[in-house]
mmCIF file of the N, C-alpha and C atoms, coordinates in Angstrom:
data_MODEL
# 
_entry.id   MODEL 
# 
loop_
_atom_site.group_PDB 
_atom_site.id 
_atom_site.type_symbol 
_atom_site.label_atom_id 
_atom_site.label_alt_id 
_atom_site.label_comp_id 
_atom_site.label_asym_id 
_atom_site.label_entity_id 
_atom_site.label_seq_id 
_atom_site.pdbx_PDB_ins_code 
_atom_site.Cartn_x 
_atom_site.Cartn_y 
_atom_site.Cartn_z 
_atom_site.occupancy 
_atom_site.B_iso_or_equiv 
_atom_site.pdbx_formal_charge 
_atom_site.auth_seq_id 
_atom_site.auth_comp_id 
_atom_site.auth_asym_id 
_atom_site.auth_atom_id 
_atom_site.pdbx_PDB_model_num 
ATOM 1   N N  . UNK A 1 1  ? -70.632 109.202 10.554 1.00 0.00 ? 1  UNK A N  1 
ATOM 2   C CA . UNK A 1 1  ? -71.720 108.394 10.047 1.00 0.00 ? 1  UNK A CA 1 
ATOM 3   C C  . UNK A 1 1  ? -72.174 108.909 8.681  1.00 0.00 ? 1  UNK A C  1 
ATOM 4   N N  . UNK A 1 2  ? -72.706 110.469 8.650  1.00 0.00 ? 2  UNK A N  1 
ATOM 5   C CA . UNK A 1 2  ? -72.942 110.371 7.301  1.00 0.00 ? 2  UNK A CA 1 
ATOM 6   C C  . UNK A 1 2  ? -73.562 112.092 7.097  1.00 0.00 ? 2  UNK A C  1 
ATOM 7   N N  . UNK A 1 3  ? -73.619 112.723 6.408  1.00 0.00 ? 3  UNK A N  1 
ATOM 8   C CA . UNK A 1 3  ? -73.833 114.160 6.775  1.00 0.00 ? 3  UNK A CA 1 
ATOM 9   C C  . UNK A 1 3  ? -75.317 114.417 7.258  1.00 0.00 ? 3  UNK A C  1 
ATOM 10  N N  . UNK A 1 4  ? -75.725 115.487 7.473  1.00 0.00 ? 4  UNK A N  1 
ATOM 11  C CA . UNK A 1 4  ? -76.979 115.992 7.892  1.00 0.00 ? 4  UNK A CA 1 
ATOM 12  C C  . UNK A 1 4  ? -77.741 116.019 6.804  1.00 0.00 ? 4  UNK A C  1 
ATOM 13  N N  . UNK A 1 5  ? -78.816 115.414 6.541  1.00 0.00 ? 5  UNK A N  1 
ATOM 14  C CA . UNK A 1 5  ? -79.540 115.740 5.983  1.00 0.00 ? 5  UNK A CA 1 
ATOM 15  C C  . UNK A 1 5  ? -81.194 115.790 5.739  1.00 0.00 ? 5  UNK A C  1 
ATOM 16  N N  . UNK A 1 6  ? -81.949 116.033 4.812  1.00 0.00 ? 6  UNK A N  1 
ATOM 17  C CA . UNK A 1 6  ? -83.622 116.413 5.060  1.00 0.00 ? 6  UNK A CA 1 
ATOM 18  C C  . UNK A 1 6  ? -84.084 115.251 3.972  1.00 0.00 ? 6  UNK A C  1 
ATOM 19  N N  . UNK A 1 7  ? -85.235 116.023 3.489  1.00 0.00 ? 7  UNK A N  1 
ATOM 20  C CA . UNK A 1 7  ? -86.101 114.504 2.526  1.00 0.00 ? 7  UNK A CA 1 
ATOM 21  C C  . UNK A 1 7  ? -85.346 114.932 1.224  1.00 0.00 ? 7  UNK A C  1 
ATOM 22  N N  . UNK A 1 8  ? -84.764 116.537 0.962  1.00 0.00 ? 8  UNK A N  1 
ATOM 23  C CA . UNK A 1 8  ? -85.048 116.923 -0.373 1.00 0.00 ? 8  UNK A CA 1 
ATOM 24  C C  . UNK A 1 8  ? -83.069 117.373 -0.485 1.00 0.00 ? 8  UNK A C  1 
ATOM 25  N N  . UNK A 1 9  ? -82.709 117.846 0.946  1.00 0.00 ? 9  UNK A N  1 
ATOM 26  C CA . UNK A 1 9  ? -81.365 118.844 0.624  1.00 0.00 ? 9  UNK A CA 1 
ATOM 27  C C  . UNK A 1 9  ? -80.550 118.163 1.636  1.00 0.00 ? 9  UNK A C  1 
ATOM 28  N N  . UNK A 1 10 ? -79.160 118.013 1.521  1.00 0.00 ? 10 UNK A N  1 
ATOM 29  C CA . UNK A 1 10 ? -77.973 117.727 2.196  1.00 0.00 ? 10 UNK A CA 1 
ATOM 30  C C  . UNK A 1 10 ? -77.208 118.932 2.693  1.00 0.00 ? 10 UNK A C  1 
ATOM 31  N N  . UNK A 1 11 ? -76.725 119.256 4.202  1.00 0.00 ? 11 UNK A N  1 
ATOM 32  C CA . UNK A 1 11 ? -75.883 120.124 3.989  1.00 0.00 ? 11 UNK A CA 1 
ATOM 33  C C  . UNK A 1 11 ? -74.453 119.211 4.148  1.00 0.00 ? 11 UNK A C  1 
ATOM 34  N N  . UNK A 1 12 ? -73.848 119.901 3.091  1.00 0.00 ? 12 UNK A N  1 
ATOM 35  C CA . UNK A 1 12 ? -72.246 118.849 3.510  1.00 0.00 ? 12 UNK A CA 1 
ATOM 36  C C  . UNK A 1 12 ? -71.386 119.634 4.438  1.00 0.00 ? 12 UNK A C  1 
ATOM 37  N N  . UNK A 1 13 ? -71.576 121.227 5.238  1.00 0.00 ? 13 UNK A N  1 
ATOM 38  C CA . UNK A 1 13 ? -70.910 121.100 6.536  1.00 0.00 ? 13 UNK A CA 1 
ATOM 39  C C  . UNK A 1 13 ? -71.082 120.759 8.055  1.00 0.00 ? 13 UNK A C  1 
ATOM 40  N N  . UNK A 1 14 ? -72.199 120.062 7.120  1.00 0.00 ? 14 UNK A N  1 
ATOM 41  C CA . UNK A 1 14 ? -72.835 119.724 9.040  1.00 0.00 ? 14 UNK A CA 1 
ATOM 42  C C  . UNK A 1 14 ? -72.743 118.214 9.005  1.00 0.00 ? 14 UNK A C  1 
ATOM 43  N N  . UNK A 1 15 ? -71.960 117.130 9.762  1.00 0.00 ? 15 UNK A N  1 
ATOM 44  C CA . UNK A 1 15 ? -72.233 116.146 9.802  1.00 0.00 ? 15 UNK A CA 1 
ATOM 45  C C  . UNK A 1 15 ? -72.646 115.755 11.171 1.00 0.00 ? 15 UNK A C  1 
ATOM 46  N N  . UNK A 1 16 ? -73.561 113.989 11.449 1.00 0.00 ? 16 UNK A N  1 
ATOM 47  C CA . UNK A 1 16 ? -73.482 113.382 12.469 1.00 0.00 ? 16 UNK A CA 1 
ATOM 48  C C  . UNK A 1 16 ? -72.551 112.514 12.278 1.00 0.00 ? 16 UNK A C  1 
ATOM 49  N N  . UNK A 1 17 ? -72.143 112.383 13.234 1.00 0.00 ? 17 UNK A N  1 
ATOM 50  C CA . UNK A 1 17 ? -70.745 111.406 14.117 1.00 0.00 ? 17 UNK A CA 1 
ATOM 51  C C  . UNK A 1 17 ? -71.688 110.154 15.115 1.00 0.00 ? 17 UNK A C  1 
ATOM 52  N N  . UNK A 1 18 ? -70.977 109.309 15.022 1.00 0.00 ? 18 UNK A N  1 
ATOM 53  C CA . UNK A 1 18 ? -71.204 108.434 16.569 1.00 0.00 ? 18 UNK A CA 1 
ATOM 54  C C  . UNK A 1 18 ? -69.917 108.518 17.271 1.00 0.00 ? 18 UNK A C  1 
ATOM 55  N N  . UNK A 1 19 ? -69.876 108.009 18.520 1.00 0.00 ? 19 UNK A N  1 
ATOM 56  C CA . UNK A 1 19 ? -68.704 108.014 19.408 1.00 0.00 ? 19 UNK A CA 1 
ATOM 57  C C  . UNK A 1 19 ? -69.052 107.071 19.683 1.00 0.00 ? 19 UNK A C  1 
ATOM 58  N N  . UNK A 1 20 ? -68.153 106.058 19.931 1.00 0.00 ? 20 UNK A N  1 
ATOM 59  C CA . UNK A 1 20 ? -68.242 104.319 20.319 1.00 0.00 ? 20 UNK A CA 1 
ATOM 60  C C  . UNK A 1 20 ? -68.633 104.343 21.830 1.00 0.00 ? 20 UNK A C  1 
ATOM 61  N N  . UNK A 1 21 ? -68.075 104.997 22.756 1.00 0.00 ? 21 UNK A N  1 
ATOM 62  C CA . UNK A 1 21 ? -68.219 104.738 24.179 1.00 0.00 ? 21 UNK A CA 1 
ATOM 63  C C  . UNK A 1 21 ? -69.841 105.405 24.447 1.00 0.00 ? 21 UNK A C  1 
ATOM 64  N N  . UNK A 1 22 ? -70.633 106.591 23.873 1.00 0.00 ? 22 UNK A N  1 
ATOM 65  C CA . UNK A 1 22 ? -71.678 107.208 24.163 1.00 0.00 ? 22 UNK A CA 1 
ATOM 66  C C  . UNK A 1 22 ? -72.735 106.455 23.520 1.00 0.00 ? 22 UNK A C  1 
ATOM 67  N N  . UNK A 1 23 ? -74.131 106.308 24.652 1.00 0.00 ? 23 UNK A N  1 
ATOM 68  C CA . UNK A 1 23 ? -74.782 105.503 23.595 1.00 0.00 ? 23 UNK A CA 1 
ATOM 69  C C  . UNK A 1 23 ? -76.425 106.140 23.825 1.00 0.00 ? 23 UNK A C  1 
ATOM 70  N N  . UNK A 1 24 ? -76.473 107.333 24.787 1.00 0.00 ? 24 UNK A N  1 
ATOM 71  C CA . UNK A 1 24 ? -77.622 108.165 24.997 1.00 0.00 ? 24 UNK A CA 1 
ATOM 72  C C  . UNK A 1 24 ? -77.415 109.482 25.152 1.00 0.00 ? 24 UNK A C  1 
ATOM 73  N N  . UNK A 1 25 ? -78.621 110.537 25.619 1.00 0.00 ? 25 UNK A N  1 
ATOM 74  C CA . UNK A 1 25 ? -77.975 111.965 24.829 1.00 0.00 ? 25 UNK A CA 1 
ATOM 75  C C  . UNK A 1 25 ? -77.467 112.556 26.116 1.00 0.00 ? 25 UNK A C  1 
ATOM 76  N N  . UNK A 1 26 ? -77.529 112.040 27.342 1.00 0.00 ? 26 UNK A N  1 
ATOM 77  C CA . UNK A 1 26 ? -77.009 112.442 28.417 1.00 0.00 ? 26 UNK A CA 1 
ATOM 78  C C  . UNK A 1 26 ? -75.880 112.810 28.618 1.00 0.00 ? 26 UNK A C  1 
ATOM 79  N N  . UNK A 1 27 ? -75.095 111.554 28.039 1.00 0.00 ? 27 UNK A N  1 
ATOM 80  C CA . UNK A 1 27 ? -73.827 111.660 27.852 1.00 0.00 ? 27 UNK A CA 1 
ATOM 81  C C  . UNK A 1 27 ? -72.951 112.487 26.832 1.00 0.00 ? 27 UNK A C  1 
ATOM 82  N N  . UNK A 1 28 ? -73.928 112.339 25.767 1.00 0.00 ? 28 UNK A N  1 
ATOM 83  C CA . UNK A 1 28 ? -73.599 113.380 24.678 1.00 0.00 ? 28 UNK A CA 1 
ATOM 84  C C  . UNK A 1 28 ? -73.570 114.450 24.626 1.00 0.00 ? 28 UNK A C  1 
ATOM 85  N N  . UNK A 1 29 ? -74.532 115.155 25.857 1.00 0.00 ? 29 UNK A N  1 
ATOM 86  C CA . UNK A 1 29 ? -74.312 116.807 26.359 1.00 0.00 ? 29 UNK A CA 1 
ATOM 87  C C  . UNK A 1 29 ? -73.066 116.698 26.730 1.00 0.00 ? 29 UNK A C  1 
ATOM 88  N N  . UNK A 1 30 ? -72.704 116.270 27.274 1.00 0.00 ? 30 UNK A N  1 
ATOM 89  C CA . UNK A 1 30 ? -70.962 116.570 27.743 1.00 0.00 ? 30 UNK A CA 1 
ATOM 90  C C  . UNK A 1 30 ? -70.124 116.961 26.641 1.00 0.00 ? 30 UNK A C  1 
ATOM 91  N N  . UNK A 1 31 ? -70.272 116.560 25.621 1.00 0.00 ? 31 UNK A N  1 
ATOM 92  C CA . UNK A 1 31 ? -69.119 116.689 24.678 1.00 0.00 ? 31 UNK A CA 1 
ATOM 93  C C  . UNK A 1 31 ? -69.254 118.188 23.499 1.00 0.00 ? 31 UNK A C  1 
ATOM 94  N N  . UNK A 1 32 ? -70.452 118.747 23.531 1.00 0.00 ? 32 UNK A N  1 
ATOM 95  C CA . UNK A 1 32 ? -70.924 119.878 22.958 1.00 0.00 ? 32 UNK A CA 1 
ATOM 96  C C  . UNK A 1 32 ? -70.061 120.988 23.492 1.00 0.00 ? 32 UNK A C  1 
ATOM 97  N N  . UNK A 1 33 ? -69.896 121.641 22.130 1.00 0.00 ? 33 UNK A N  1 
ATOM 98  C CA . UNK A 1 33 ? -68.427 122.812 21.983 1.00 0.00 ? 33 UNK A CA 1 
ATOM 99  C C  . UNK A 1 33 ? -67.278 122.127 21.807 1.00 0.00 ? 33 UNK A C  1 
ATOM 100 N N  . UNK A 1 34 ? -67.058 121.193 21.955 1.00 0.00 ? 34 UNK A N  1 
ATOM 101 C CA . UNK A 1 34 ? -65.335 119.990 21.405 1.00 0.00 ? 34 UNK A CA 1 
ATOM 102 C C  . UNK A 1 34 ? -64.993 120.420 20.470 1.00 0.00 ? 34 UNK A C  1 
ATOM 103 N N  . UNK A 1 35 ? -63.930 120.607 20.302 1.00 0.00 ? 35 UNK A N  1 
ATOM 104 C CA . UNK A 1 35 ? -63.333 120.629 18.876 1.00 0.00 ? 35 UNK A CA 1 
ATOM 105 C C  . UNK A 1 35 ? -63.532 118.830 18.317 1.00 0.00 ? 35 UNK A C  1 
ATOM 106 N N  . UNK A 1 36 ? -63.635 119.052 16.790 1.00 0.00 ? 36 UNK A N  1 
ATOM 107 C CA . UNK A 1 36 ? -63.500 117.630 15.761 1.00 0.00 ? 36 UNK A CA 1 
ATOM 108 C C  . UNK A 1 36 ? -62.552 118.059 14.849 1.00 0.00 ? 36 UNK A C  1 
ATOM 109 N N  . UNK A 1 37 ? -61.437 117.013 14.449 1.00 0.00 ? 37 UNK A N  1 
ATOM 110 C CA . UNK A 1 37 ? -60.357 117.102 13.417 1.00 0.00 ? 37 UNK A CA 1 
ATOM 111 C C  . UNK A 1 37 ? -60.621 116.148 12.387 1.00 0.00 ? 37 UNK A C  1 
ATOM 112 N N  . UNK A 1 38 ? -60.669 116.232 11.591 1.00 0.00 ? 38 UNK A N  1 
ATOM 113 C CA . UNK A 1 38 ? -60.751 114.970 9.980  1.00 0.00 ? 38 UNK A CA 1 
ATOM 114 C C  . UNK A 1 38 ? -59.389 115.648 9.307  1.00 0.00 ? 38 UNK A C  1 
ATOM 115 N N  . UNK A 1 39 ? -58.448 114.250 9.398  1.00 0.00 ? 39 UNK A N  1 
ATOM 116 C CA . UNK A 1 39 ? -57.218 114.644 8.166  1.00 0.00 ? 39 UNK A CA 1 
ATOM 117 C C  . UNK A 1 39 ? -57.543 113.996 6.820  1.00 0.00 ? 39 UNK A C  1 
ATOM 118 N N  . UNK A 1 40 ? -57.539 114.564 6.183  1.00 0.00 ? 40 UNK A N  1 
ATOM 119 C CA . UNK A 1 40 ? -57.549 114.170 4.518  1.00 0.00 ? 40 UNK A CA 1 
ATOM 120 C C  . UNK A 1 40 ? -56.399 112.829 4.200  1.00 0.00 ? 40 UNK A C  1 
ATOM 121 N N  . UNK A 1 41 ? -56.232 112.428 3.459  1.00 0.00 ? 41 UNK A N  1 
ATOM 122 C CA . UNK A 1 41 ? -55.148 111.015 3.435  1.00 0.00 ? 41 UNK A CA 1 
ATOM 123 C C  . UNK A 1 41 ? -53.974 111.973 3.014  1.00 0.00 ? 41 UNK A C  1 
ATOM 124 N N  . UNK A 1 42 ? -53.987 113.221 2.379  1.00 0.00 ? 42 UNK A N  1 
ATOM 125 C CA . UNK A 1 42 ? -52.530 114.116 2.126  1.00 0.00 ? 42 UNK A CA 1 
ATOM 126 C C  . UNK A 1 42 ? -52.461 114.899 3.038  1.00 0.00 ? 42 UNK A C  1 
ATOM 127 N N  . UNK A 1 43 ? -52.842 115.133 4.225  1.00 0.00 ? 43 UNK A N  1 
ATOM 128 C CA . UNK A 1 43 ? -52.301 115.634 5.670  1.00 0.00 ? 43 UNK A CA 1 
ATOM 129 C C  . UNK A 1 43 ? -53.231 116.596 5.837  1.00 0.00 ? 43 UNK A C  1 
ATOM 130 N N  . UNK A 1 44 ? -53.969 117.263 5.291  1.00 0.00 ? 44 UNK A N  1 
ATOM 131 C CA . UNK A 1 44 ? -54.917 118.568 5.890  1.00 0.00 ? 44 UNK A CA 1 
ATOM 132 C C  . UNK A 1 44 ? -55.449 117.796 6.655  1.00 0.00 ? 44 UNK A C  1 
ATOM 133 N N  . UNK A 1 45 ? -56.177 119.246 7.156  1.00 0.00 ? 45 UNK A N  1 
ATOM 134 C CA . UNK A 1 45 ? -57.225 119.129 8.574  1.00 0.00 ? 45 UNK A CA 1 
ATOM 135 C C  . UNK A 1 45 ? -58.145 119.956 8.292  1.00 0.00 ? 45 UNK A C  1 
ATOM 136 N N  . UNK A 1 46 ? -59.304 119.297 9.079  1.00 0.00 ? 46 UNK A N  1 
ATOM 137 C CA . UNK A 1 46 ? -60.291 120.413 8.608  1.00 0.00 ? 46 UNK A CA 1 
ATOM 138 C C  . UNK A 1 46 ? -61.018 120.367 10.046 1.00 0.00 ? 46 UNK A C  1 
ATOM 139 N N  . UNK A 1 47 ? -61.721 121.331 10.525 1.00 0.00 ? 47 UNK A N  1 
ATOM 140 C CA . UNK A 1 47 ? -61.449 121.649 12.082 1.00 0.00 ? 47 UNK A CA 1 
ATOM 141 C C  . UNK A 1 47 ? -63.415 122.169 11.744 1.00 0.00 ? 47 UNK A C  1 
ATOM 142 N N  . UNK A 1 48 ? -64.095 121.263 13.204 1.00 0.00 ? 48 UNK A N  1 
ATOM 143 C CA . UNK A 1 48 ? -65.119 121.361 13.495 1.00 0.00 ? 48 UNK A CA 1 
ATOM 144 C C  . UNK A 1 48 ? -65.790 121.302 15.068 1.00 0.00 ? 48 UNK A C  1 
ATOM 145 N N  . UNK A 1 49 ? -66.609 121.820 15.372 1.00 0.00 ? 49 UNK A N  1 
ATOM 146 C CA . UNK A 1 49 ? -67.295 121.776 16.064 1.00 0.00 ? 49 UNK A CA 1 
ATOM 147 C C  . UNK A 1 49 ? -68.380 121.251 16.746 1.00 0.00 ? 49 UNK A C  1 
ATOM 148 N N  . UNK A 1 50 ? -68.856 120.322 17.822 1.00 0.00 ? 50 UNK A N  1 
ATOM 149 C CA . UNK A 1 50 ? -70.118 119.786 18.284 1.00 0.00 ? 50 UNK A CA 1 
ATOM 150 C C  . UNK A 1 50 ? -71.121 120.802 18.353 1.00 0.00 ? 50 UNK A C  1 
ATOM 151 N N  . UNK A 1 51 ? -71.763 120.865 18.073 1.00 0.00 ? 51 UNK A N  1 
ATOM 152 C CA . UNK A 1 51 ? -73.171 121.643 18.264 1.00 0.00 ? 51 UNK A CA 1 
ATOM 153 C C  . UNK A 1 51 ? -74.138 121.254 18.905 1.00 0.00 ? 51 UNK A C  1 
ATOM 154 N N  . UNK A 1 52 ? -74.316 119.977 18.602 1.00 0.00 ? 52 UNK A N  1 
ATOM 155 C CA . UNK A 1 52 ? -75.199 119.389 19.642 1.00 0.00 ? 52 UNK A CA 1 
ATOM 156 C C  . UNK A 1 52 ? -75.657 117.799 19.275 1.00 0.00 ? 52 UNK A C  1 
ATOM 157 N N  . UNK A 1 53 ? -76.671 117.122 20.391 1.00 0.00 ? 53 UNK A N  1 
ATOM 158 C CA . UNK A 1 53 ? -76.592 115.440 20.148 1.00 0.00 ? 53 UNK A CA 1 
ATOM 159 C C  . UNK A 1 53 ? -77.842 115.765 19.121 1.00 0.00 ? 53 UNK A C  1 
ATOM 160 N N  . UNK A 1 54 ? -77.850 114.370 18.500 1.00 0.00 ? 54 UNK A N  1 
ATOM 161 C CA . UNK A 1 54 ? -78.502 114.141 16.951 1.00 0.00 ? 54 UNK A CA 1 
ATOM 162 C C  . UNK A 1 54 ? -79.599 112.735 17.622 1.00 0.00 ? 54 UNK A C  1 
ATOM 163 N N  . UNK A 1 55 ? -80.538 113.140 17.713 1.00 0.00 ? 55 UNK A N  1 
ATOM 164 C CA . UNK A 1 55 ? -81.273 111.664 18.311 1.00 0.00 ? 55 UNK A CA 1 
ATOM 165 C C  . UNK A 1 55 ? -81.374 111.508 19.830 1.00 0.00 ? 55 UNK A C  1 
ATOM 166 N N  . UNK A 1 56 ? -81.606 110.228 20.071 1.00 0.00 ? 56 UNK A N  1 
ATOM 167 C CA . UNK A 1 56 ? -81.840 109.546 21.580 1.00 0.00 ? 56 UNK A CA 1 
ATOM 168 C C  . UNK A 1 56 ? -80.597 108.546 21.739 1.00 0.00 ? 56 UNK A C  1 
ATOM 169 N N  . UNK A 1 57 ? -79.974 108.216 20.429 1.00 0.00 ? 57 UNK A N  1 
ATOM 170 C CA . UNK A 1 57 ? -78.736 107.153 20.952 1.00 0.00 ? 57 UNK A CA 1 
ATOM 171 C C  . UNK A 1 57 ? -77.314 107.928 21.138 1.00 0.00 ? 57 UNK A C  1 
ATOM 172 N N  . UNK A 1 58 ? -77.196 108.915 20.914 1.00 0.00 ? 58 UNK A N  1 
ATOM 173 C CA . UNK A 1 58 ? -75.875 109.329 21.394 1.00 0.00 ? 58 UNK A CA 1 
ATOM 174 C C  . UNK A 1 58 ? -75.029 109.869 20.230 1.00 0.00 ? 58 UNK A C  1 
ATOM 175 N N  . UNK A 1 59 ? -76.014 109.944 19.051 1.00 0.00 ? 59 UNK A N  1 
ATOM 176 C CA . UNK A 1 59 ? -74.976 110.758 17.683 1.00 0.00 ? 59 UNK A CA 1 
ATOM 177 C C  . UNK A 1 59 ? -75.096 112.218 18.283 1.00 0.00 ? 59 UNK A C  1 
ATOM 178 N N  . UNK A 1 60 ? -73.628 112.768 17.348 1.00 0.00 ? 60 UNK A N  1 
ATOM 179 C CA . UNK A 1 60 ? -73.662 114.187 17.388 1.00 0.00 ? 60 UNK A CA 1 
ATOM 180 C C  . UNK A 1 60 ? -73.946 115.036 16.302 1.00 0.00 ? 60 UNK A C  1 
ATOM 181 N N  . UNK A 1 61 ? -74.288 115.994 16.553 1.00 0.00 ? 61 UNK A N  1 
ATOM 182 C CA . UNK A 1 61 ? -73.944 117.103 15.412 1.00 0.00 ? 61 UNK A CA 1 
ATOM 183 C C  . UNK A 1 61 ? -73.034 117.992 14.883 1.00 0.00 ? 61 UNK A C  1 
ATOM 184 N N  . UNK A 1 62 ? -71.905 118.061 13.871 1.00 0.00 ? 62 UNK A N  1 
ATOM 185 C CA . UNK A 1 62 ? -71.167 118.171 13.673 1.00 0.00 ? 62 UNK A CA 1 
ATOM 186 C C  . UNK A 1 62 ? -70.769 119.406 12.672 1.00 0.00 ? 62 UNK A C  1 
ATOM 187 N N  . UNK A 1 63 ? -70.866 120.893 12.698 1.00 0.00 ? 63 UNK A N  1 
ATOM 188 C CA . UNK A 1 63 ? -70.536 121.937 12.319 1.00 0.00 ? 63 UNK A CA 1 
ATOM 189 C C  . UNK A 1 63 ? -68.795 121.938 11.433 1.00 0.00 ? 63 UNK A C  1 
ATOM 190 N N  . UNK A 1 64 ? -68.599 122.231 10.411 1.00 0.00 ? 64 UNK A N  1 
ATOM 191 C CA . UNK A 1 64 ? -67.873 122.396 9.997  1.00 0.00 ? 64 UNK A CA 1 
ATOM 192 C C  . UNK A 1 64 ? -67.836 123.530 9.189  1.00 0.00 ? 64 UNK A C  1 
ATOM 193 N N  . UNK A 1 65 ? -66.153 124.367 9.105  1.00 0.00 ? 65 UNK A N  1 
ATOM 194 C CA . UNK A 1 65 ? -65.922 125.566 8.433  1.00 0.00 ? 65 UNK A CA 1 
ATOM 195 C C  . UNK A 1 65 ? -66.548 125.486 7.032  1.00 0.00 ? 65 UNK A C  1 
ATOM 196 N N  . UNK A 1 66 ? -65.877 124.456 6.345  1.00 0.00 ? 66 UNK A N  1 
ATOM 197 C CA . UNK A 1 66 ? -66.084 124.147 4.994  1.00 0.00 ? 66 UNK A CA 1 
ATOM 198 C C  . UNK A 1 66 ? -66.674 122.736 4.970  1.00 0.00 ? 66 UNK A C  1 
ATOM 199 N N  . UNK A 1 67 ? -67.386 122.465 3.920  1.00 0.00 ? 67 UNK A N  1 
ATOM 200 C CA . UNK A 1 67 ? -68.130 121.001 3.525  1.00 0.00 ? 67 UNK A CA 1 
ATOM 201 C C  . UNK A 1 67 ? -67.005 120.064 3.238  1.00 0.00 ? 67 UNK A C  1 
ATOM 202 N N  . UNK A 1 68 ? -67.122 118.924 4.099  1.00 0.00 ? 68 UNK A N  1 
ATOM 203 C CA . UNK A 1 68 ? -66.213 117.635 3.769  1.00 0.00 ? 68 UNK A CA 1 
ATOM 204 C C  . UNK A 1 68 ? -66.978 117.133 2.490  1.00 0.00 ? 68 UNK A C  1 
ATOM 205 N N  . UNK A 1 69 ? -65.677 116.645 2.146  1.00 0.00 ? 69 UNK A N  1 
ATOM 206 C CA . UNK A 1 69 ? -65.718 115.741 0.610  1.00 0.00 ? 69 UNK A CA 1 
ATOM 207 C C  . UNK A 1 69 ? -66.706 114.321 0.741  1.00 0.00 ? 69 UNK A C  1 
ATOM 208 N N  . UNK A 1 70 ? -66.865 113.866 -0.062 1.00 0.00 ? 70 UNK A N  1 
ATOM 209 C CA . UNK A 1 70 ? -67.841 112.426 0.450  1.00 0.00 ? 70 UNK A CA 1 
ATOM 210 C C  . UNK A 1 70 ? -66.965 111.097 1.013  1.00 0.00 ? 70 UNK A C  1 
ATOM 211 N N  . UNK A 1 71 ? -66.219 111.289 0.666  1.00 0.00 ? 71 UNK A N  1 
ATOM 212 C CA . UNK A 1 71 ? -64.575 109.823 1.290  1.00 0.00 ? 71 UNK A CA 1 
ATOM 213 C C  . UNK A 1 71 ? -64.507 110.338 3.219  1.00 0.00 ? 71 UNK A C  1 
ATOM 214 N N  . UNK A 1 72 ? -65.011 111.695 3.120  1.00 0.00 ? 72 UNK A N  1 
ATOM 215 C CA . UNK A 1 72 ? -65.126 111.568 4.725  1.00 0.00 ? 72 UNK A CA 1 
ATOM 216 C C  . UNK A 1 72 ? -66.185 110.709 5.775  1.00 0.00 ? 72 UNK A C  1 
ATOM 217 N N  . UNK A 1 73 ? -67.292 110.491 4.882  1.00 0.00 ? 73 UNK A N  1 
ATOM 218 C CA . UNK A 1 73 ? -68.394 109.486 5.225  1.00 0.00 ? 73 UNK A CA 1 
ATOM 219 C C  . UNK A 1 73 ? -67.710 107.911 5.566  1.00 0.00 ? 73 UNK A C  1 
ATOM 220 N N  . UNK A 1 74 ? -67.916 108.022 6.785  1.00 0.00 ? 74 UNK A N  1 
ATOM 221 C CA . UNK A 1 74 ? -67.481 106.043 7.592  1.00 0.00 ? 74 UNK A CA 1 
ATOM 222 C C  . UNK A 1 74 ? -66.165 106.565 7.780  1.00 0.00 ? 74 UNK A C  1 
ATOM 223 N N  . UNK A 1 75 ? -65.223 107.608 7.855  1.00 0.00 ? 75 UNK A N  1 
ATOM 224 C CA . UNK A 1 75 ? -64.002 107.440 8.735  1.00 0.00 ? 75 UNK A CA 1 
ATOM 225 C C  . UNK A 1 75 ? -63.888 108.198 10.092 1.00 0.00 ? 75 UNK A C  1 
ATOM 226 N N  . UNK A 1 76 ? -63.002 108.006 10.615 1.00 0.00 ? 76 UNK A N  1 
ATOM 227 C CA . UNK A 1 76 ? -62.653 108.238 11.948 1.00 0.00 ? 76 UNK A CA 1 
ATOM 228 C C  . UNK A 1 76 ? -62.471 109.736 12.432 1.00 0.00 ? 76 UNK A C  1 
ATOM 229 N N  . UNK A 1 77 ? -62.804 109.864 13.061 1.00 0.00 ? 77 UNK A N  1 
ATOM 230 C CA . UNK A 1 77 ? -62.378 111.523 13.097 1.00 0.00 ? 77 UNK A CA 1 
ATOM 231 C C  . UNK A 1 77 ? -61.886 111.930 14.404 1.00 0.00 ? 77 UNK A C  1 
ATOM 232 N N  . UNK A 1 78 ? -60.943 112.680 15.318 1.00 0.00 ? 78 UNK A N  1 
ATOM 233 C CA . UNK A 1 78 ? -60.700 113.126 16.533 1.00 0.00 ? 78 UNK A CA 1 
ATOM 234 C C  . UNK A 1 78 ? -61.273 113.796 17.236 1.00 0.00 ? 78 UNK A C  1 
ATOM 235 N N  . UNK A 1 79 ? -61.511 114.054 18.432 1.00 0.00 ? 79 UNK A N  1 
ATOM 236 C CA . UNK A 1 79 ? -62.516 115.047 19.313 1.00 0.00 ? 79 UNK A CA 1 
ATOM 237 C C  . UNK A 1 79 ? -61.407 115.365 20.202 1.00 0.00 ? 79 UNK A C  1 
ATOM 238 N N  . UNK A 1 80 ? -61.362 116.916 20.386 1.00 0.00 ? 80 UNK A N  1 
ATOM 239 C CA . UNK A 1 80 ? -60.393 117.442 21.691 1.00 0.00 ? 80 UNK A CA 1 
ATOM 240 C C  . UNK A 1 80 ? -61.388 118.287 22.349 1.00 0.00 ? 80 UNK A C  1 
# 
């Protein structure tokens, strides 16, 4: 969805995610500690973590090693 952010500062390694099937935070505890994968369009990966749900509808919070680029905002990403 779009990274974490406040009124004044962005962090770009933390993003929220939605997951299409989750739509409250009940469900969204389940998925905390998952691994998340984002491939770049030239094959990297960049490897993240759930931390925890973001809200009452079912976004997550999304820990990453390094800050995604802004082209990662609105794409798809994997959960294992």
């Amino acid at each position: 969805m779009n990274f974490r952010q406040g009124k004044h500062t962005q962090t770009n390694n933390q993003m929220i995610i939605q997951v299409d099937s989750i739509d409250n935070k009940e469900k969204a505890k389940s998925l905390i500690n998952k691994k998340v994968f984002w491939k770049t369009s030239s094959g990297k990966e960049m490897i993240g973590k759930i931390t925890n749900f973001h809200g009452s509808k079912g976004a997550l919070r999304v820990h990453f090693e390094k800050g995604l680029p802004g082209q990662s905002v609105g794409t798809r990403v994997q959960i294992e």
